[in-house]
C-alpha positions as CSV (number, residue, x, y, z in Angstrom):
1,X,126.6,122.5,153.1
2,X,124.5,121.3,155.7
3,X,121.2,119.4,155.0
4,X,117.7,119.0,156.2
5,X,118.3,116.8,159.4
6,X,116.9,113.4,159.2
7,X,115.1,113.6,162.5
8,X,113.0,116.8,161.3
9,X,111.4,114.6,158.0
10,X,107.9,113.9,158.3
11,X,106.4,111.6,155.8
12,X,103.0,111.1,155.0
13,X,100.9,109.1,151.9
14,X,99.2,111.5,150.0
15,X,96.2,108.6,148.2
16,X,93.4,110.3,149.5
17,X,94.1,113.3,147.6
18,X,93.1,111.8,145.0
19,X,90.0,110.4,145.4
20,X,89.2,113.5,147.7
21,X,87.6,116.5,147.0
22,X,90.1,119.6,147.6
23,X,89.0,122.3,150.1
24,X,87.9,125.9,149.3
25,X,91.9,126.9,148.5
26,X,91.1,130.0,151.7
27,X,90.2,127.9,154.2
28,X,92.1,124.6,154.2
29,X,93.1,122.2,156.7
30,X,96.7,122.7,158.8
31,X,99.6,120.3,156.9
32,X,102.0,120.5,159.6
33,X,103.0,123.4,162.4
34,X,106.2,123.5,164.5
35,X,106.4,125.9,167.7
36,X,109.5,126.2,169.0
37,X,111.4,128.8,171.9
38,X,108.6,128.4,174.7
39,X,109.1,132.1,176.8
40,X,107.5,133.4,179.9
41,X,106.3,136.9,180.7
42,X,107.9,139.1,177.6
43,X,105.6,141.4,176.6
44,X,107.7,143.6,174.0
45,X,108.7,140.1,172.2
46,X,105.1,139.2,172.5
47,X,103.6,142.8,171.1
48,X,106.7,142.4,168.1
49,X,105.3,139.0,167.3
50,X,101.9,140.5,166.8
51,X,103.2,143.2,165.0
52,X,105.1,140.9,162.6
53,X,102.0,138.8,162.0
54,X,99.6,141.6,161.1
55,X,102.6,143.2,158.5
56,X,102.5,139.8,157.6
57,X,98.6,139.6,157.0
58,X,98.5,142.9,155.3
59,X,102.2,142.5,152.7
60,X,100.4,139.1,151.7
61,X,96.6,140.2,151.2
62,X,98.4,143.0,148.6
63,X,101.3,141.5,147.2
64,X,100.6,137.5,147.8
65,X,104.0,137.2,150.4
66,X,105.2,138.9,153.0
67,X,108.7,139.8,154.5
68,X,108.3,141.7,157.4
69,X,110.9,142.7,160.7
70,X,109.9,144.2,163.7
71,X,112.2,145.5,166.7
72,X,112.2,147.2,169.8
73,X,116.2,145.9,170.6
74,X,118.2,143.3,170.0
75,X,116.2,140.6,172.3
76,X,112.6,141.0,171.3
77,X,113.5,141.6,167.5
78,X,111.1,139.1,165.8
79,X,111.1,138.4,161.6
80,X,109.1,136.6,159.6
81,X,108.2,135.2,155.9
82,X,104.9,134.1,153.8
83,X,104.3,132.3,151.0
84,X,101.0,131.4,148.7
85,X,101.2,129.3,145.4
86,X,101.4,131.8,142.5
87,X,98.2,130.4,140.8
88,X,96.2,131.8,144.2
89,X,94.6,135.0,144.0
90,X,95.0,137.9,146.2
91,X,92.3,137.5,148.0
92,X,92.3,133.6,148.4
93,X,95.9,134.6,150.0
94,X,94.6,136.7,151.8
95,X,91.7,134.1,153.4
96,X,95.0,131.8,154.0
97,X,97.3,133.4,155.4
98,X,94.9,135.1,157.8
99,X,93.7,132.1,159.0
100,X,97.5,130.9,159.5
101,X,97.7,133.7,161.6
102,X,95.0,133.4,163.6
103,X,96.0,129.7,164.1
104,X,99.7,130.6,165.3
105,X,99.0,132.6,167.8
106,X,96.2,130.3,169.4
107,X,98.5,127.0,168.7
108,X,101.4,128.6,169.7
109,X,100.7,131.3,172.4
110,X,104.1,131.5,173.8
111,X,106.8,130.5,170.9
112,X,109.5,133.1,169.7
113,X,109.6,130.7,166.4
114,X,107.1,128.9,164.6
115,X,106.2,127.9,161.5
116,X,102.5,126.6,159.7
117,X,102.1,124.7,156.5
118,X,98.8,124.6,154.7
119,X,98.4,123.1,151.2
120,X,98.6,126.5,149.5
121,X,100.8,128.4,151.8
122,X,103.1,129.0,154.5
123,X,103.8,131.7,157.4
124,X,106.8,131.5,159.4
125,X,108.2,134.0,162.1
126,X,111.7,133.7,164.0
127,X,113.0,136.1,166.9
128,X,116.7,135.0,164.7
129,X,116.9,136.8,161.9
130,X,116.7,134.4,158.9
131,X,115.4,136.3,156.2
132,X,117.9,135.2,153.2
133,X,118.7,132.3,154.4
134,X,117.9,129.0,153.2
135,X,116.4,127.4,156.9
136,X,116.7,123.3,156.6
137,X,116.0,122.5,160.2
138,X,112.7,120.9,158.8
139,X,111.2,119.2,155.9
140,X,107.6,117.5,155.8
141,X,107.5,114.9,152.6
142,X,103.8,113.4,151.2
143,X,103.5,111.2,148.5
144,X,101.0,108.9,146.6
145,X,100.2,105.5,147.3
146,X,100.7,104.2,143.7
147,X,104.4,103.4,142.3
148,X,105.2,103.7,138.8
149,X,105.0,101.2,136.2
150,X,108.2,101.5,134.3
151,X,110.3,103.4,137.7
152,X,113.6,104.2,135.6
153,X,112.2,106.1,133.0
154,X,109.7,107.8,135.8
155,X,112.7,108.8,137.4
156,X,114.1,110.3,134.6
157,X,111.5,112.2,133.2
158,X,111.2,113.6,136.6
159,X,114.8,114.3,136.8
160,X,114.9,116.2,134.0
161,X,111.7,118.0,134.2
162,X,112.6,119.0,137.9
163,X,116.1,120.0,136.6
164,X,114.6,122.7,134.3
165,X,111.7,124.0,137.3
166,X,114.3,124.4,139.6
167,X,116.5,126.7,137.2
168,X,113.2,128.5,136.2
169,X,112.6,129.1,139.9
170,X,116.3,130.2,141.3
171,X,116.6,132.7,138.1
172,X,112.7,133.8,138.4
173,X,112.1,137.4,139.9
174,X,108.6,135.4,141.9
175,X,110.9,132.4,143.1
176,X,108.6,129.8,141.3
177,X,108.9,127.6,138.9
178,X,106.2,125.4,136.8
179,X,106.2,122.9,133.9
180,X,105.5,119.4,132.4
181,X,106.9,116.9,130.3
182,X,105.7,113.9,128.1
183,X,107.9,110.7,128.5
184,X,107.3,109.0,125.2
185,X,108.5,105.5,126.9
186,X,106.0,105.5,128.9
187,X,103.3,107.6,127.6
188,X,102.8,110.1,130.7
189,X,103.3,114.1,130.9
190,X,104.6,114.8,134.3
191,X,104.3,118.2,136.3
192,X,106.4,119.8,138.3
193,X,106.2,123.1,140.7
194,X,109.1,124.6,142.9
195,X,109.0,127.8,144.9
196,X,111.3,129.6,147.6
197,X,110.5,132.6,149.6
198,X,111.5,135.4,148.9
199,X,113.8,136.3,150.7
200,X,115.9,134.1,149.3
201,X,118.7,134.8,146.8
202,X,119.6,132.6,144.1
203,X,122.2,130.4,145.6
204,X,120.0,129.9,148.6
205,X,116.8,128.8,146.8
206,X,119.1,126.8,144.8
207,X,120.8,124.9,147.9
208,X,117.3,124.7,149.7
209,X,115.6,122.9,146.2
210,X,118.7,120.9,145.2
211,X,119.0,119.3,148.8
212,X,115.0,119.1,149.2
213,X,115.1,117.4,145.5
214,X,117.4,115.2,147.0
215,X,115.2,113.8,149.9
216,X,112.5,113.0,147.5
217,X,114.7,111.1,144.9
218,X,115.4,109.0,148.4
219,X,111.9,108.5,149.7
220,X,110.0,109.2,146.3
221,X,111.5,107.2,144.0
222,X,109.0,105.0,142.7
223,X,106.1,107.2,143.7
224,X,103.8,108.6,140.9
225,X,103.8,111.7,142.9
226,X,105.7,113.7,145.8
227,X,105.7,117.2,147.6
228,X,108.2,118.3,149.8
229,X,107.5,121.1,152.3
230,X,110.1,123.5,153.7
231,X,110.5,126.1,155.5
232,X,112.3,128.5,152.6
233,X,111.2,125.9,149.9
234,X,108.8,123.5,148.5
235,X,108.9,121.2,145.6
236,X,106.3,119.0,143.9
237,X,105.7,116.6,140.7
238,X,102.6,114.7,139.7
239,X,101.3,113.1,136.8
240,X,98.5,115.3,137.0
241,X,98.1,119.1,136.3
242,X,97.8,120.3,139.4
243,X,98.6,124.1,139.2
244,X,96.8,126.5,136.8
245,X,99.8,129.0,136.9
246,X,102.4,128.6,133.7
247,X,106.0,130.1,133.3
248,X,104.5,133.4,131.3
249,X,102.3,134.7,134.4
250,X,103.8,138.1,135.2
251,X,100.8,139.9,136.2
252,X,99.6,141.0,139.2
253,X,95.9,140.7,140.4
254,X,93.5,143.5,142.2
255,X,95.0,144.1,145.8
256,X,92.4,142.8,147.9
257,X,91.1,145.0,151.4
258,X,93.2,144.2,154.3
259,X,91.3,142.0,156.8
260,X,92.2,141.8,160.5
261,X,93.6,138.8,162.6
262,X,92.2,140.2,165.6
């Protein structure tokens, strides 16, 4: 079982978020981008990468993710993936994968792979066909400036709260996975958040979050809060009640109108 490659980790302090305020959740700033298999003069791969990225625009602005496949043969095939935060609506989904979009193909004009991370969501598109597969080439990991007070029961109230998000996620039919829990030792409630694609079957999501959880535990330990950013998964805890969405949420809102990336 292969995991995220050291050289791929990015690591950044996440303080200022907390003293910050956060952007309009449609138009944030970019996290972190990646372009990758530069190519010269292909205009089907080109056309099949547009063509995946407004299938994209239009499967997320409806549904709030996108897996989309487009191919003219074998060589220009091109496949991609989105992903929002469940507590975002449609149309704030919309707004941010549209912009993710529009930034791709500007940032990364001639790349048959690239991916873009904002703080709500995520597009990724591949001439490889990856969908279902849990993709650990790279991992992006922020955390908070402040360490915890008493770190060993920290830990473990993360462990264990983490431990049940990340079943609640694999098993989930939306991939996701949200709760909290109050560490009497030390008088905290700590929140927790995990999502895959998906595409991704259960014992993928559960290889991408077990081995992302892993990296954290590492880096995070004594951190009062973490996020980890992948490409098929993401994972975050804070002592703060970051997400309005809860485990019951099984609704669907209003489809919003499709915009254009054009």
């Amino acid at each position: 079982m292969a995991a995220f490659p050291s050289q791929e980790i990015f690591f950044f302090l996440l303080f200022l978020a907390l003293i910050l305020p956060i952007a309009t959740r449609g138009s944030e700033s970019i996290l972190y981008q990646q372009c990758e298999k530069n190519f010269t003069q292909n205009d089907k791969l080109q056309d099949n990468i547009n063509n995946v990225l407004l299938d994209m625009v239009a499967q997320s602005s409806l549904q709030g993710y996108a897996i989309s496949s487009y191919a003219t043969n074998t060589c220009e095939s091109v496949y991609g993936v989105t992903r929002c935060e469940p507590d975002m609506s449609v149309e704030e989904c919309s707004a941010c994968i549209t912009g993710a979009a529009q930034k791709i193909r500007t940032s990364c004009p001639d790349s048959a792979e690239s991916h873009i991370w904002y703080e709500n969501c995520f597009l990724h598109y591949d001439s490889t066909n990856f969908i279902g597969k849990a993709d650990k080439r790279y991992a992006s990991v922020w955390f908070s400036y402040y360490a915890a007070a008493n770190p060993k029961a920290f830990e473990q109230a993360v462990g264990e709260l983490m431990g049940e998000v990340i079943a609640e996620t694999v098993q989930g039919r939306k991939k996701f996975g949200f709760g909290e829990n109050y560490a009497n030792e030390i008088k905290l409630t700590v929140y927790g958040m995990a999502q895959c694609t998906r595409d991704l079957g259960e014992r993928e999501c559960n290889e991408c979050l077990e081995e992302g959880l892993e990296i954290m535990t590492d880096y995070c330990r004594d951190q009062v809060g973490c996020r980890l950013f992948a490409s098929s998964c993401a994972i975050r805890y804070e002592i703060y009640k970051f997400s309005s969405f809860t485990s019951t949420d099984d609704g669907a809102a209003a489809p919003a109108p499709s915009p254009s990336i054009i």
